[in-house]
C-alpha positions in Angstrom: 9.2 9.6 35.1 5.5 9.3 36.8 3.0 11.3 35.2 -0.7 11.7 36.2 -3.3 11.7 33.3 -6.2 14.2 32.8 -7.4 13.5 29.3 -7.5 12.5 25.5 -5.9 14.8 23.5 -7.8 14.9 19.9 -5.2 12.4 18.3 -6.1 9.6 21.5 -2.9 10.4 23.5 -3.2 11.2 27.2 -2.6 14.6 28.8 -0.3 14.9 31.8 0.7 18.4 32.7 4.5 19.2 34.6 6.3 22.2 35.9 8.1 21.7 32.2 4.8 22.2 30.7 2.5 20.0 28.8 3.5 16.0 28.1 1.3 13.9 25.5 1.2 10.6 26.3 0.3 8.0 23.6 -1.3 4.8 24.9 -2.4 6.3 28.4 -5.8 7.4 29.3 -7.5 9.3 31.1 -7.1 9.2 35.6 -3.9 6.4 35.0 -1.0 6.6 36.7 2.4 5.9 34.0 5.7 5.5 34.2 6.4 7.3 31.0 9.5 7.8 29.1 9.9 10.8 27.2 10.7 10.4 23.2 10.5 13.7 22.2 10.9 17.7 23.8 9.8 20.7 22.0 9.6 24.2 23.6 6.3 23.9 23.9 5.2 20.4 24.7 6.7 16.8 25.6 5.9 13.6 23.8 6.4 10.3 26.0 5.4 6.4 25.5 3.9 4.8 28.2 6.6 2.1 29.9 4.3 1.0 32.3 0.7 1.6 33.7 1.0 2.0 37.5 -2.8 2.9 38.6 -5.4 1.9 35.2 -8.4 3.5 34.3 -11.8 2.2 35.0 -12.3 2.7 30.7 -9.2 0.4 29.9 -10.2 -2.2 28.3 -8.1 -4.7 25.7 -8.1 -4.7 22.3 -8.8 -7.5 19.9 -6.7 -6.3 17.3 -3.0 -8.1 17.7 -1.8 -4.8 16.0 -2.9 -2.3 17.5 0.0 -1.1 19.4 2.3 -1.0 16.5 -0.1 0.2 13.6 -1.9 3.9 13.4 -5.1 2.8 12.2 -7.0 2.9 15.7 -5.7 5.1 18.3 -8.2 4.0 21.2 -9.1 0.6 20.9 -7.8 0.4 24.2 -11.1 2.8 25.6 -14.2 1.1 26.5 -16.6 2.5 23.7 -19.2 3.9 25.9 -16.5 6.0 27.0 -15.3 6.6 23.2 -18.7 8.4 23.0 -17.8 10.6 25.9 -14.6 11.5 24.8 -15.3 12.3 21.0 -18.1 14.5 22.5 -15.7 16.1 24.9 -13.6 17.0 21.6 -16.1 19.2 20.3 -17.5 21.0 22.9 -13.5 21.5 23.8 -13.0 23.3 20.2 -16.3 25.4 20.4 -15.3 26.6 23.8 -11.1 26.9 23.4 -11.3 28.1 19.1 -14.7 29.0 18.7 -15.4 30.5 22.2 -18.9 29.3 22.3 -20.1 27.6 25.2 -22.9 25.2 25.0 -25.6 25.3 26.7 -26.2 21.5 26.7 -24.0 19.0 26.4 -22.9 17.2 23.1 -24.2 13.9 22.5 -22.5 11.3 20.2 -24.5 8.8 18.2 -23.0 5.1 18.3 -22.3 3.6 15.4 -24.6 0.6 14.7 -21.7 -1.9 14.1 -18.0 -1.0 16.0 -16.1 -3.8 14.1 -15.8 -4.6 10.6 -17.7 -1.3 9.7 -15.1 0.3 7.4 -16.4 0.0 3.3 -12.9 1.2 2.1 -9.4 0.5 2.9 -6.0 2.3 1.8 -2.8 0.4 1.9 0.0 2.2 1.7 2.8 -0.4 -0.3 6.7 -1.0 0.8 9.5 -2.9 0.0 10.7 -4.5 3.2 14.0 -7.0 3.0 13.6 -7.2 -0.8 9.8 -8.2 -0.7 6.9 -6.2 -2.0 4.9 -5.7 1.1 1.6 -4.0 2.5 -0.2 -3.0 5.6 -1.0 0.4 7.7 1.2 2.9 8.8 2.5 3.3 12.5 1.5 6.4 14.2 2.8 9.7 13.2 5.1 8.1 10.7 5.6 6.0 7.2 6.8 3.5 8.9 5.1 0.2 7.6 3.3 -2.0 10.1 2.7 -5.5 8.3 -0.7 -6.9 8.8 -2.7 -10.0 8.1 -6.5 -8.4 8.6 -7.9 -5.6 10.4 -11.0 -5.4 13.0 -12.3 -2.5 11.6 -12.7 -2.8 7.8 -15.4 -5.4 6.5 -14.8 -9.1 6.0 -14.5 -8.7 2.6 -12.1 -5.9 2.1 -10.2 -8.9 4.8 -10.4 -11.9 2.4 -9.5 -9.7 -0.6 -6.5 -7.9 1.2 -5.6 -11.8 2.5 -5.6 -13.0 -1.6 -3.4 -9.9 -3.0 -1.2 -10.3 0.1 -0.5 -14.2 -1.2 0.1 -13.2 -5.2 1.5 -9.9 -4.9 5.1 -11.2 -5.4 3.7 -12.8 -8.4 3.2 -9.6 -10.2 6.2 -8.0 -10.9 5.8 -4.7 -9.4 8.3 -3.1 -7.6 7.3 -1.7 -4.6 7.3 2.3 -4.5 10.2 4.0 -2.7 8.7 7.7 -1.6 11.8 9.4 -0.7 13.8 8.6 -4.0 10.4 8.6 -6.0 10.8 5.0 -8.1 9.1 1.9 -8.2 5.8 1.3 -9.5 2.9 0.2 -6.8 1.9 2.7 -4.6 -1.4 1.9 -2.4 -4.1 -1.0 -2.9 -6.9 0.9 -2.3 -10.3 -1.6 -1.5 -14.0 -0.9 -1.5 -17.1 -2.8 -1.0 -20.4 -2.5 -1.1 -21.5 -5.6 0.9 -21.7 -7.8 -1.7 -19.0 -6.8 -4.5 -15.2 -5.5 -3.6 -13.8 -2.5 -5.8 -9.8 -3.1 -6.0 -7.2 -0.8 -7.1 -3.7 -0.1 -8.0 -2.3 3.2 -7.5 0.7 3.1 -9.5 3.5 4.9 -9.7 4.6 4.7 -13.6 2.9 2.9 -16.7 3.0 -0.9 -16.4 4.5 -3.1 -19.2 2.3 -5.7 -21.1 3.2 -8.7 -18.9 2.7 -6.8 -15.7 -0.4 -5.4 -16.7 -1.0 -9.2 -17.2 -0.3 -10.2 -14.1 -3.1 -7.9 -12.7 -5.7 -9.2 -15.0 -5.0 -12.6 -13.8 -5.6 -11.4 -10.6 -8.4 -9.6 -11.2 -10.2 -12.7 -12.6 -9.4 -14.8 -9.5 -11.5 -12.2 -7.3 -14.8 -12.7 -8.6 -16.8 -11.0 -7.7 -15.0 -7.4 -7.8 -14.1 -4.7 -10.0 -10.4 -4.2 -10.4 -8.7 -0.3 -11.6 -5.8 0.8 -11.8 -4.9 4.7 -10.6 -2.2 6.8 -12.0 -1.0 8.7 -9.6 2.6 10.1 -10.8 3.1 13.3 -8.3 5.5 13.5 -5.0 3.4 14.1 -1.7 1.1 12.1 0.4 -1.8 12.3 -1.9 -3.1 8.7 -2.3 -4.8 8.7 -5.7 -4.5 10.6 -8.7 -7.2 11.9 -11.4 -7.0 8.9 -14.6 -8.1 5.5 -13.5 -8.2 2.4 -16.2 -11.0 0.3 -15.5 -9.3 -3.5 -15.7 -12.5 -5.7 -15.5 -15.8 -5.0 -13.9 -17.5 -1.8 -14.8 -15.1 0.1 -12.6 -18.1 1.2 -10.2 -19.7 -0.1 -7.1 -23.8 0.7 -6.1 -24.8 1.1 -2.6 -27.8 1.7 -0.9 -27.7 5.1 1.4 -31.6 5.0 2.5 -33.8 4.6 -0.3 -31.7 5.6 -3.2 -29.4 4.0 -5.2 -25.6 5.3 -5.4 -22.4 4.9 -7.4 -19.3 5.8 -6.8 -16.2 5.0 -8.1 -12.5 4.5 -7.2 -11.7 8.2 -6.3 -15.2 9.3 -5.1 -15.5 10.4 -1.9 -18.1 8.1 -0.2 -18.5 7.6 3.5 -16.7 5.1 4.9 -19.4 3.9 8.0 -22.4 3.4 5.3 -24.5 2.2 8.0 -24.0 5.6 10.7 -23.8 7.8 7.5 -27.9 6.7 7.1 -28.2 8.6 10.3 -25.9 11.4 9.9 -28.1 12.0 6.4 -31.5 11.9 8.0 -30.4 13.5 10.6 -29.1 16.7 8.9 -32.0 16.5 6.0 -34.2 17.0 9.2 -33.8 20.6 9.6 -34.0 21.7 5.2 -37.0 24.0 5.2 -40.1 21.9 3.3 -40.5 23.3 -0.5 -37.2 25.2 0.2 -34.6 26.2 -2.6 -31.0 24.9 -1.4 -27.8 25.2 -1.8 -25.2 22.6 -1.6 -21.6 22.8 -1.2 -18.9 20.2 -1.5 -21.6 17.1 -2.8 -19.3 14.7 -4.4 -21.5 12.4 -6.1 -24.8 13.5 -4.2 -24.8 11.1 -1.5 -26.7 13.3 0.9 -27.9 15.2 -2.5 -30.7 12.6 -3.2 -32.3 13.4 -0.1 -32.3 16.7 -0.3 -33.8 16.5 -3.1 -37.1 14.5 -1.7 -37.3 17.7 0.7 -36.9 20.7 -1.3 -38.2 22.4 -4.2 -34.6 23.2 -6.0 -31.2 22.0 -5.0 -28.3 23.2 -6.5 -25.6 20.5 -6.1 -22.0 21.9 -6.1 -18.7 20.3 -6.2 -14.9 21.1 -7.9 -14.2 16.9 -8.5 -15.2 16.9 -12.3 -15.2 12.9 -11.9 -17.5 13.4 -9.3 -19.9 15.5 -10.7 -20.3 13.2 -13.2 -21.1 10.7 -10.8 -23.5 12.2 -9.5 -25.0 13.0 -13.1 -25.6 9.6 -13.2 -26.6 9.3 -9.7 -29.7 11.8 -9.9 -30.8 10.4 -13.5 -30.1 6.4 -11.4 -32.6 7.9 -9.0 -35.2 9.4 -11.1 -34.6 13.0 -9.1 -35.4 16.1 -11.4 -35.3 19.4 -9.1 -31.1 19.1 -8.9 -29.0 21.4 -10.8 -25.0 20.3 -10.5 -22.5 22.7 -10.9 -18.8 21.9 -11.4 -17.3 24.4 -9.8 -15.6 25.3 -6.4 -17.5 26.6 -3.4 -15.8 29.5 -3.0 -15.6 30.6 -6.8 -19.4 29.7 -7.5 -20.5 31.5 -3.7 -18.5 34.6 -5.1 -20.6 34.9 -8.2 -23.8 33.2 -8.2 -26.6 36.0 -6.8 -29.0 33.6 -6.4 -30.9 33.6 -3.2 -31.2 30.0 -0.9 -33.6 29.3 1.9 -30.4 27.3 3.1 -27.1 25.9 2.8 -25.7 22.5 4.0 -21.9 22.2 3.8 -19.8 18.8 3.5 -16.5 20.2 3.3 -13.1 18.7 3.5 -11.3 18.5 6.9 -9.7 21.7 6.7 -13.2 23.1 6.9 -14.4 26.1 4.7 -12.8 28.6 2.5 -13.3 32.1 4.0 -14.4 33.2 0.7 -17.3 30.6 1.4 -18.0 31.5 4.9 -17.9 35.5 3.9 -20.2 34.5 0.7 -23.1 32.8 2.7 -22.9 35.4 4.8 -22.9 38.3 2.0 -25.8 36.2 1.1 -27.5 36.3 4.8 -29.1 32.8 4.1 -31.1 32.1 7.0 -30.0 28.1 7.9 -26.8 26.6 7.8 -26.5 22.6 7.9 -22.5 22.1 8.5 -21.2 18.5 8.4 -17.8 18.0 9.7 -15.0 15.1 10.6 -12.3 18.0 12.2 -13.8 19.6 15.5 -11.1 22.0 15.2 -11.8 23.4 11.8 -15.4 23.5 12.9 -14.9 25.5 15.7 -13.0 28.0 13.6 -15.7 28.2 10.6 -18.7 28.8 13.2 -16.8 31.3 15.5 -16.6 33.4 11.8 -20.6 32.7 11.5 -21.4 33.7 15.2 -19.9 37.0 14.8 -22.5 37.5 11.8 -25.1 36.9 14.1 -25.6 33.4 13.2 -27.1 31.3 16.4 -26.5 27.3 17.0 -29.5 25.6 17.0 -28.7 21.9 17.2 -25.6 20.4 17.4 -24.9 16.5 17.3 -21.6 14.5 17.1 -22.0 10.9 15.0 -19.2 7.9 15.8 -18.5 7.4 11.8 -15.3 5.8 13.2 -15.4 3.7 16.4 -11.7 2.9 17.8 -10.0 6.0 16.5 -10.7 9.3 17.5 -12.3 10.8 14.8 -15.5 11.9 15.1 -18.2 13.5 12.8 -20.4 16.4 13.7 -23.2 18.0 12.4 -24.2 21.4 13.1 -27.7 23.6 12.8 -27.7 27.2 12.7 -29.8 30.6 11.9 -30.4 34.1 11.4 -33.4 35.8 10.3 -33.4 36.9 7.1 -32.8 41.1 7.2 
């Protein structure tokens, strides 16, 4: 069938709309003409692959990756980036409108990343066996199905040449690949970090390793000087990537990067942004609107990667986060950095919102992509603290958490969308609102 395209939906696929209702197209964009074939019908919506683009748009453009149509890594490599920009603002001012029912006034602008290619400081590969070999690479879209690949545009050069060297001695290690559906075999993900300079590798494994395997590794391990090699236990059914005990192997188990000024570490299961370069902007950019001399809270932190500049503005920040391991980094991270007016709390947002009575000249939030917990969102506003600062990578979630604030009587001030990750279409936002203080 032909369809007509209108738009990105917020996963990259293109729009078409028929007397049988709505049709997502993946790999069209936006004012093509397709011939279309249609993969999947649900009573509400159709879900088609493009056979062939009749009429293309203006934004096409080609990709340089030789696996992008197969792999789910990048879903619009395809879309000039100038373009990108448009579209991941469109997303947001979509959700406000269509979730949130708030209409902006002006429209959304999105911040270009400094660097489109190789900008990614962390990799996960998921880890198959495929014709009796152990082998790696990225998902496809929507599915476990394993796409084998030899590098990737996106990620840096050296999570490349490290991925490259595992890829040519992973048979060597004798370690059966893991099998999800039965729940055997021991290698789950090779998860890879860098800082620039050194590469943090690790093993999430399924099951202890025996003596020689564990071997094997450390071998490895030596030839990829210079990195840090761990290995992750990660023992539970489900799509959760790591787990919470990690052995160092060799290296001290940590990587440092600079995020402005300061100094940062982070670890195999911290949460660290993955664009270090755009997340200097995002930072600055939020820490822009903290009152001077203010006292702050701060929820969802990690290991105080936006913490430390806080920190330089206000008089008091109290740091809080759930991740015990990542509290503790950022222990280490406030003492690395010479910062005394940070208290961290282990604890979780909603829990320490519920009880603490202190009172905040504002709040910036950080939280995970399902957005906040309404115990949060009702505790801030118990609390009637006069600014929020809400970072966010899911437009929808967004929408929904400042829709709840708006009814308070909480205003958006600012509003800015950041491209943390160019050729998919995710985006990052950062919000500014207020109230005055009754």
């Amino acid at each position: 069938m032909q369809l007509k395209i209108e738009k990105l939906a917020t996963d990259g696929k293109g729009i078409a709309r028929t007397n049988n209702g709505i049709v997502f197209v993946t790999g069209a964009l936006p004012g093509e003409t397709a011939e279309v074939e249609i993969i999947k019908r649900k009573r509400e919506y159709s879900v088609a692959k493009v056979i062939h683009i009749i009429e293309p748009s203006k934004y096409r453009t080609n990709p340089i990756c030789p696996f992008f149509y197969e792999c789910g890594g990048c879903q619009i490599q395809h879309l000039t980036y100038p373009f990108q920009l448009e579209t991941k603002a469109s997303f947001i001012e979509e959700s406000l409108l269509r979730i949130g029912k708030i209409k902006m006034d002006k429209s959304v602008l999105c911040e270009a990343s400094p660097k489109i290619w190789n900008y990614r400081n962390k990799a996960s590969f998921p880890v198959k066996n495929l014709n009796g070999k152990v082998n790696s690479g990225f998902y496809a879209a929507s599915s476990h199905d394993l796409v084998v690949i030899d590098s990737c545009s996106i990620i840096h050069e050296k999570l490349n040449s490290a991925f490259s060297i595992i890829k040519e001695n992973i048979q060597k290690l004798s370690l059966s690949a893991y099998d999800e559906k039965h729940h055997t075999g021991a290698l789950r993900h090779i998860i890879l970090r860098t800082n620039g300079e050194q590469v943090l590798v690790s093993f999430v494994i399924n099951a202890p390793i025996s003596v020689k395997q564990r071997n094997n590794i450390i071998s490895l391990a030596k030839s990829m000087y210079p990195a840090t090699f761990t290995i992750n236990e990660n023992m539970s059914r489900g799509n959760a990537i790591l787990g919470r005990k990690t052995e160092i192997i060799s290296g001290s188990g940590y990587l440092e990067a600079k995020v402005g000024h300061h100094t940062l570490k982070y670890d195999t299961t911290s949460f660290f942004q993955v664009n270090t370069e755009q997340a200097k902007n995002l930072y600055n950019y939020a820490c822009s609107f903290i009152p001077e001399d203010g006292n702050i809270l701060e929820l969802y932190c990690g290991i105080g990667s936006i913490t430390m500049s806080l920190a330089e503005k206000s008089r008091q920040v109290t740091a809080v986060e759930e991740w015990a391991e990542a509290v503790d980094s950022m222990k280490l991270n406030i003492e690395i950095n010479k910062i005394s007016n940070v208290t961290p709390v282990c604890s979780n947002a909603e829990r320490y919102i519920s009880s603490d009575e202190t009172m905040f000249d504002a709040v910036l939030l950080d939280p995970p992509r399902s957005g906040c917990d309404e115990k949060v969102i009702s505790g801030i506003i118990s609390k009637n603290i006069p600014k929020i600062i809400y970072i966010s990578c899911n437009p929808a979630a967004l929408a929904r958490d400042l829709k709840k604030f708006a009814d308070s009587g909480y205003i958006i001030d600012n509003i800015k969308a950041f491209d943390m990750f160019p050729h998919t279409s995710h985006v990052e936002c950062c919000c500014v609102l207020s109230k005055e203080r009754m």
